[in-house]
N, CA, C and O of each residue as an XYZ file, in Angstrom:
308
protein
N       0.840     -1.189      0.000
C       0.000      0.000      0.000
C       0.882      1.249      0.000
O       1.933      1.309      0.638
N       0.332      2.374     -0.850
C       1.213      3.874     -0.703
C       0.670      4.185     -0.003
O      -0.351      3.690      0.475
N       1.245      5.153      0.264
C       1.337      6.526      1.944
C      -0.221      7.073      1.222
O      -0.766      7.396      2.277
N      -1.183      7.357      0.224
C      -2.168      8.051      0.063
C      -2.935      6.958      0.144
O      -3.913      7.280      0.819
N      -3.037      5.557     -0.265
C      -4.049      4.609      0.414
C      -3.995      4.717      1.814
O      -5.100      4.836      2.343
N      -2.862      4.706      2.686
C      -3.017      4.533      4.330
C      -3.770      5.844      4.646
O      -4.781      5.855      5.347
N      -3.344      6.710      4.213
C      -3.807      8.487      4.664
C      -5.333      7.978      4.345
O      -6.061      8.122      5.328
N      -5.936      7.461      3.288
C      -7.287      7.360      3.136
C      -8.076      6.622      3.527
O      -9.303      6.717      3.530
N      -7.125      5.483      4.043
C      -7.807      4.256      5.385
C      -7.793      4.543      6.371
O      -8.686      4.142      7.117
N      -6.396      5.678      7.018
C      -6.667      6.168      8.330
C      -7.866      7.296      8.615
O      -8.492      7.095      9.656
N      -8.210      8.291      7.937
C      -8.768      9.383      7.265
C     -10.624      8.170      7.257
O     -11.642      8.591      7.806
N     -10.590      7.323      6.813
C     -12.196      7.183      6.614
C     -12.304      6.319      8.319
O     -13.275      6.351      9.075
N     -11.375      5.815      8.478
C     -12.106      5.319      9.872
C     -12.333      6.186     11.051
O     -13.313      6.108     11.792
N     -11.022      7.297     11.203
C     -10.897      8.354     11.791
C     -13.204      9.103     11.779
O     -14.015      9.136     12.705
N     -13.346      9.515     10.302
C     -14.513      9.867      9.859
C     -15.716      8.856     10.618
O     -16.762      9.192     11.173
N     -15.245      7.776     10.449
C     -16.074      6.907     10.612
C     -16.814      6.861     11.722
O     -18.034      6.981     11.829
N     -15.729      6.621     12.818
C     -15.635      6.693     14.606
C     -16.531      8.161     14.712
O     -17.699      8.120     15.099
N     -16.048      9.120     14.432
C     -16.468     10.713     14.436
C     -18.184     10.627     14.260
O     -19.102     10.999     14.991
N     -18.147     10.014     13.054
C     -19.874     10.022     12.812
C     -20.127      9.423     13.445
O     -20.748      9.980     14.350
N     -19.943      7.780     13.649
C     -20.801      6.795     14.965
C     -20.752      7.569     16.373
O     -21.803      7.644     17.009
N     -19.775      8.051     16.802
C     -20.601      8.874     18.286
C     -20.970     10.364     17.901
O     -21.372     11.077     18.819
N     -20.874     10.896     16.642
C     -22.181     11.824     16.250
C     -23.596     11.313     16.678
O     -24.487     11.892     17.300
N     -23.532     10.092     16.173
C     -24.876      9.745     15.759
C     -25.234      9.023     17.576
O     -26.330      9.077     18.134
N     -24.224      8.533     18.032
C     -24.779      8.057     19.507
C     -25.161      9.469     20.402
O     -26.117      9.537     21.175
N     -24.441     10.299     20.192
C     -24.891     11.822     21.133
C     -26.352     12.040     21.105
O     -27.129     12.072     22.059
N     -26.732     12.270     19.084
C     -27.945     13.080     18.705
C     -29.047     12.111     19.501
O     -29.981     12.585     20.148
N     -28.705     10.171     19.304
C     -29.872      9.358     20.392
C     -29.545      9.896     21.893
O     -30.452     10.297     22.622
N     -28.611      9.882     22.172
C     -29.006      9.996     23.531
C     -29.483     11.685     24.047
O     -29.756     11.952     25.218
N     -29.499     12.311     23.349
C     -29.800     13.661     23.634
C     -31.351     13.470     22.924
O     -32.084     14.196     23.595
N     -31.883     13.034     22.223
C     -32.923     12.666     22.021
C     -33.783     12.336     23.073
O     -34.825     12.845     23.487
N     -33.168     11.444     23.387
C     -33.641     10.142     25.039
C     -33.829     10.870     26.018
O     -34.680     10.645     26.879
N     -32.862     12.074     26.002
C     -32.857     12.942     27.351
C     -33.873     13.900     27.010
O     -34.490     14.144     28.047
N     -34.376     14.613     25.966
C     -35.670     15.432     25.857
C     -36.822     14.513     25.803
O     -37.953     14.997     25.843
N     -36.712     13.662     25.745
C     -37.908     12.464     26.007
C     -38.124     12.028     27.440
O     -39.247     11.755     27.864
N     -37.001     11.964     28.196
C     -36.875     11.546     29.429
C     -37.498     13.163     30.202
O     -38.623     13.142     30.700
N     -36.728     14.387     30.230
C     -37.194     15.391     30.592
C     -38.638     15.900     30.391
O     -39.325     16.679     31.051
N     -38.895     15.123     29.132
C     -40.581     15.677     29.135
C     -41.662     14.651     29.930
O     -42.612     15.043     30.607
N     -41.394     13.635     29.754
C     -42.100     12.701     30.699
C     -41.772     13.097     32.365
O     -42.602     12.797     33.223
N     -40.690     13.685     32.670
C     -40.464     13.687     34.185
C     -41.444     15.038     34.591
O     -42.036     15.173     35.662
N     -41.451     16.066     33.360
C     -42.168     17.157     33.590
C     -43.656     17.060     33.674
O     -44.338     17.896     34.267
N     -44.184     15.910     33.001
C     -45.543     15.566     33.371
C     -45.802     14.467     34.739
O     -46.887     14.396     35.316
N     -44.844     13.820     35.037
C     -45.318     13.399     36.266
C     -44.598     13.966     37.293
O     -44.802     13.323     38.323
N     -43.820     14.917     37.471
C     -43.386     15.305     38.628
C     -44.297     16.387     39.683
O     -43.940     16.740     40.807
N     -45.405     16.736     39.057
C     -46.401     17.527     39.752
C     -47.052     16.151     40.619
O     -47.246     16.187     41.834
N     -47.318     15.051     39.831
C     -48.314     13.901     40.255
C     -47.618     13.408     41.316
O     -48.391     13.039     42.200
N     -46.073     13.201     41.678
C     -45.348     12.955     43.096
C     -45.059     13.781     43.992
O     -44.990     13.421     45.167
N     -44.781     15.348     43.521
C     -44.411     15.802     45.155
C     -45.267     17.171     44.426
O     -45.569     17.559     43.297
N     -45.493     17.774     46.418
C     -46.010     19.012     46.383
C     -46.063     19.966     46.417
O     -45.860     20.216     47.605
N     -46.315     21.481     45.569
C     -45.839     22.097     45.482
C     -45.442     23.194     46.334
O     -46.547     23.456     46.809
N     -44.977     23.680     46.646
C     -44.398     25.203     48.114
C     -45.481     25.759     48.561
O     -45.643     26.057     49.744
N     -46.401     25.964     47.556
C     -47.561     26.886     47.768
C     -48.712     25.846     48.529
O     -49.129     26.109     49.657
N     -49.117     24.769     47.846
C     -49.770     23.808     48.668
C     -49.631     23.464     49.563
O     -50.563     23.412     50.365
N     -48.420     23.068     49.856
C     -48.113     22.714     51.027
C     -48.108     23.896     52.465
O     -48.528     23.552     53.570
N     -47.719     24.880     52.259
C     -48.067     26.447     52.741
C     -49.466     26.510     53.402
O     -49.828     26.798     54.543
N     -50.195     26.095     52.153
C     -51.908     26.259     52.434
C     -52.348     25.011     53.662
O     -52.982     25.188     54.702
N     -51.900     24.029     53.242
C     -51.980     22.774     54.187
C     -51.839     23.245     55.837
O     -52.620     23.307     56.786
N     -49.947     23.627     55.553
C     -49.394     23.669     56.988
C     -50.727     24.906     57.980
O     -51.213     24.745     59.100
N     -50.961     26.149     56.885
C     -51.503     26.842     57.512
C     -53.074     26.516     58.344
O     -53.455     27.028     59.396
N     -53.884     25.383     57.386
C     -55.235     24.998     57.743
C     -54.836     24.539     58.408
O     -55.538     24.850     59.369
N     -53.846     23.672     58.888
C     -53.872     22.677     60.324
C     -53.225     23.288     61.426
O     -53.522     22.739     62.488
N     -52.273     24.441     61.554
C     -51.689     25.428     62.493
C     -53.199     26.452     63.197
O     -53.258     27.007     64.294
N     -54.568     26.393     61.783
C     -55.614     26.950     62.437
C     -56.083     26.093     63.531
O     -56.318     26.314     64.719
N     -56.161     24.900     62.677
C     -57.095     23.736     63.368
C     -56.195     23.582     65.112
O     -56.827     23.842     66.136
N     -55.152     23.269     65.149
C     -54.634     23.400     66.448
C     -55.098     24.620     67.239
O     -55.290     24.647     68.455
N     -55.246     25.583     66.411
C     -55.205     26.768     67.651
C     -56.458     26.629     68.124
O     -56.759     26.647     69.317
N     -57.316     26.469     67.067
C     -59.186     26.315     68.085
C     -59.162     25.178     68.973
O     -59.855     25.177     69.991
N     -58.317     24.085     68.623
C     -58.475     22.874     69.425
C     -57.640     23.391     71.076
O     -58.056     23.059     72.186
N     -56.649     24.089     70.856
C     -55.886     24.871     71.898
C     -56.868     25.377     72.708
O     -57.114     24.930     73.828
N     -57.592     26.535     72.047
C     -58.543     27.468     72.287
C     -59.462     26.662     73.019
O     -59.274     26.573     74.233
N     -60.269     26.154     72.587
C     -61.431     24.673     73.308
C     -60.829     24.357     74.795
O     -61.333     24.567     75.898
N     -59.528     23.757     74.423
C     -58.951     23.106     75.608
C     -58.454     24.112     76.768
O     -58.446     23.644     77.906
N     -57.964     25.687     76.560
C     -57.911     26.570     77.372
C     -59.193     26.794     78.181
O     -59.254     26.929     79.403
N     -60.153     26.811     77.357
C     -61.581     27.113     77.599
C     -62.367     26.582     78.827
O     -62.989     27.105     79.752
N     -61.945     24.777     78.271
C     -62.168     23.555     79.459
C     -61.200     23.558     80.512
O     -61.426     22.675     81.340
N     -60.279     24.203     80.732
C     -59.539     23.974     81.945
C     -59.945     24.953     82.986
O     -60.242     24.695     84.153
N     -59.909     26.323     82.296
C     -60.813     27.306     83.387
C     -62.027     27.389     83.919
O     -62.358     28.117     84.855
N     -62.809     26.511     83.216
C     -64.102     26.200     83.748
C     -63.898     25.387     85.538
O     -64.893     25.042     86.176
């Protein structure tokens, strides 16, 4: 073989390798906007959000205080 066959065997595999993890990136970056959009539709359905939870803590910080309130009520009697 001459020095311009090797240059053109080293040269297409060099190319070669280059495109096959071209082409493995574009799937897995694919996979990952597929993966990110599915996590974005169920991640409301597992945890809750700051504001809900806010509203929660606050209805039951009421609910204690009347139950407080009640029970202050019954002891001075």
């Amino acid at each position: 073989m001459n020095a311009q066959s090797l240059l053109n065997l080293g040269l297409s595999f060099a190319f070669l390798t280059l495109g096959w993890l071209a082409r493995e990136m574009w799937v897995a970056v694919k996979e990952l906007k597929s993966d990110l959009a599915k996590l974005r539709e169920e991640m409301p359905k597992n945890y809750v959000s700051k504001g809900d939870y806010r509203e929660d803590i606050h209805e039951l910080k009421e609910m204690l205080n009347k139950i407080f309130d009640r029970i202050d009520k019954k002891a001075d009697k």
